[in-house]
N, C-alpha and C positions, 0 to 999 in steps of 0.2 A: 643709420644704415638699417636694412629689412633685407635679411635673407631667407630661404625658403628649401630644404631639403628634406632628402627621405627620410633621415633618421630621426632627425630635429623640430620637424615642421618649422614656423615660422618663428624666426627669432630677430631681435633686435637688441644694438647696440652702439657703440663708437669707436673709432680710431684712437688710440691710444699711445700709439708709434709711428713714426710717420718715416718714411726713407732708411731703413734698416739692411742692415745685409745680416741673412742665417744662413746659416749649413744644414743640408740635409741630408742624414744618412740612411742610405736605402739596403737591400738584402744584401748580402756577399760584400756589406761592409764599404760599398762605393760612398762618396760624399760626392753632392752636390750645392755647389756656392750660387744663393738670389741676391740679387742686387734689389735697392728699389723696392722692398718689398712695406707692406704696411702693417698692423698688429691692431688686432681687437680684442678685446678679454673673451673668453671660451662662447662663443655660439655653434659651435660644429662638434660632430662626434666623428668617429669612422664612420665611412659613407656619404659624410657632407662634401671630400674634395669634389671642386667643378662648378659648385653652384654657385649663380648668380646674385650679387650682390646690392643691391640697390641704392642709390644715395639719399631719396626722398621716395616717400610711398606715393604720394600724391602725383609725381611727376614718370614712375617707374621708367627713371632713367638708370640702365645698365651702367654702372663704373668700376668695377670690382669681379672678382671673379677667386672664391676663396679655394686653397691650394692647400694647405697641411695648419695642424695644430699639435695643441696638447692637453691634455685637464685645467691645461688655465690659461690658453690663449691660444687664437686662430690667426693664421697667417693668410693674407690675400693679397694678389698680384692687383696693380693698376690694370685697367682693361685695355687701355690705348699699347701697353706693355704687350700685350697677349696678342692682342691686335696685329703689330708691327713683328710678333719671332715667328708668329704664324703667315706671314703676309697674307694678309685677308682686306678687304672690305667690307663694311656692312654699308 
């Protein structure tokens, strides 16, 4: 995978988790439960959520779309995921 953010510039790496569910806890202590989510060892910092994840550079085929981490791993939703809660097409 080749992802590409403000804080990070360009980084790459691999899935390392694949169909996981985490909890997210945001300000005022809310939790929020993802299903489905996937796990790469740390390529993102604050300011990476949103960006664009890529499966192969050569094909810069969108599959990915990275969501929250920590110091030592990044979480990223499937795109078809993102796709389908936002009803969208591309």
């Amino acid at each position: 995978m080749i992802k590409s953010d403000r804080t990070t510039g360009i980084t790459r790496d691999y899935i390392i988790i694949t169909d996981t569910t985490i909890q997210v806890q945001y300000s005022g202590r809310k939790t929020a439960i993802f299903e489905n989510q996937l796990i790469a060892r740390n390529m993102s910092e604050g300011g990476g959520s949103g960006s664009m994840v890529l499966v192969d550079n050569d094909t810069r085929r969108v599959c990915r779309l990275s969501f929250t981490g920590s110091d030592i791993i990044t979480v990223i939703n499937r795109i078809e995921d993102v796709i389908k809660a936002l009803n969208i097409t591309l």
